[in-house]
N, C-alpha and C positions, 0 to 999 in steps of 0.2 A: 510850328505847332500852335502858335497863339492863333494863328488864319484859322486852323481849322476849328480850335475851340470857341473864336467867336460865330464863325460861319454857322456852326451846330447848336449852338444858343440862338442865334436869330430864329434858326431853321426851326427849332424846338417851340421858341416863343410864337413865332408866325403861325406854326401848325396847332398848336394849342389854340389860339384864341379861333380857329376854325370852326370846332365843332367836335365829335366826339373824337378819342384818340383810343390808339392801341399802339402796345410799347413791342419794340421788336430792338433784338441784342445782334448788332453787326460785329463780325470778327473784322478786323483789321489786316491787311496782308503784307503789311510794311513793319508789323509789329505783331506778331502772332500771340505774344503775353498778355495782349490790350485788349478790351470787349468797350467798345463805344454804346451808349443807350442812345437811341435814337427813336422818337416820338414821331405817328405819324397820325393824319384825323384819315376817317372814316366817315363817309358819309354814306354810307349804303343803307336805303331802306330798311327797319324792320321788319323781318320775315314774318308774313303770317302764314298759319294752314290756308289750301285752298279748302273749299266749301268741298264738304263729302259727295261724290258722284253716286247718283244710284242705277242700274242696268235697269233694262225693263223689267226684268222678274220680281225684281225689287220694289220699285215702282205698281207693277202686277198686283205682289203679295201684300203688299200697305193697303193698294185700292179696296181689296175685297176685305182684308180687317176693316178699314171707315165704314165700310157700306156692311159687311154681315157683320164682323164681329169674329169670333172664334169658332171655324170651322170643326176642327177633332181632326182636321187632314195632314198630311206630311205635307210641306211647298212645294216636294214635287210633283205630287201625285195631283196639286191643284194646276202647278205650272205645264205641267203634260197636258191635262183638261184643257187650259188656253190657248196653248199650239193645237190639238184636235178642234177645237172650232174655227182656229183662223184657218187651217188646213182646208175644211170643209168649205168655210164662205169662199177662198181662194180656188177652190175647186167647184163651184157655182153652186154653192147652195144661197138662200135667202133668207132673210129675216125670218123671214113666215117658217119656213125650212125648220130652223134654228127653235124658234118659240116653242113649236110643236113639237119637236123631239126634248126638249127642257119640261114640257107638260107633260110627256108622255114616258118621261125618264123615270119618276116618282109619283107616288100621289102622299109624299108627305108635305105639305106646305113649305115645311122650314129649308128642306132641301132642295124643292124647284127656285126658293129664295136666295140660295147658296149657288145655285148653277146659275143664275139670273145674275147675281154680281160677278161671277165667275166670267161668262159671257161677255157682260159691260166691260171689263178692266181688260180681257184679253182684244178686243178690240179698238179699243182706247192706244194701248201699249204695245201691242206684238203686229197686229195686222189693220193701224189706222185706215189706209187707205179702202176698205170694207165699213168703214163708219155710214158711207151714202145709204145704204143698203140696211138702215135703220129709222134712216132720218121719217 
């Protein structure tokens, strides 16, 4: 019994000058009445959050708030909008294509302004690879 009581003091003292610990209650099987404390360190990094992920619509929906501002629109009805032009330039239309039906969509300023960042952001984020086709 002294073995093990010094064994478990070293073990105790050793693991303590380690670094952080956490106590864990061992049953004993030689002695079912006894609960031994045994110290043990942990060194496992503190957890941080990963960094919040955002989807493209997300992404989408942020660009055109920086750039207009507040639409009056639901995110879907703008995020549908984004998929129908990258649909379109994927289906061969062009810039020019594109300008002309945004000019030709309204003759209110503020709204061909609103389709205009609408335009930018869904291309940026939904259908990059149609960015040439601006340049």
């Amino acid at each position: 019994m002294n073995k093990l009581k010094r064994l478990l003091a070293i073990t105790i003292l050793g693991l303590a000058a380690c670094g952080g610990t956490e106590t864990v209650y061992v049953d004993r099987t030689d002695a079912p009445d006894t609960t031994v404390k045994v110290v043990r360190t942990t060194d496992a990094p503190i957890a941080t959050p990963a960094p919040p992920v955002w989807s493209d619509e997300d992404s989408f929906l942020w660009n055109i708030e920086q750039e207009f501002g507040y639409t009056g629109l639901p995110d879907y009805e703008l995020i549908e909008t984004g998929y129908v032009v990258c649909e379109a330039l994927r289906g061969g239309a062009q810039a020019w294509d594109v300008a002309t039906a945004l000019e030709q969509s309204s003759s209110d300023y503020r709204s061909q302004q609103m389709l205009i960042a609408i335009t930018a952001s869904a291309v940026v984020n939904f259908c990059p690879e149609q960015m040439y086709k601006f340049e």
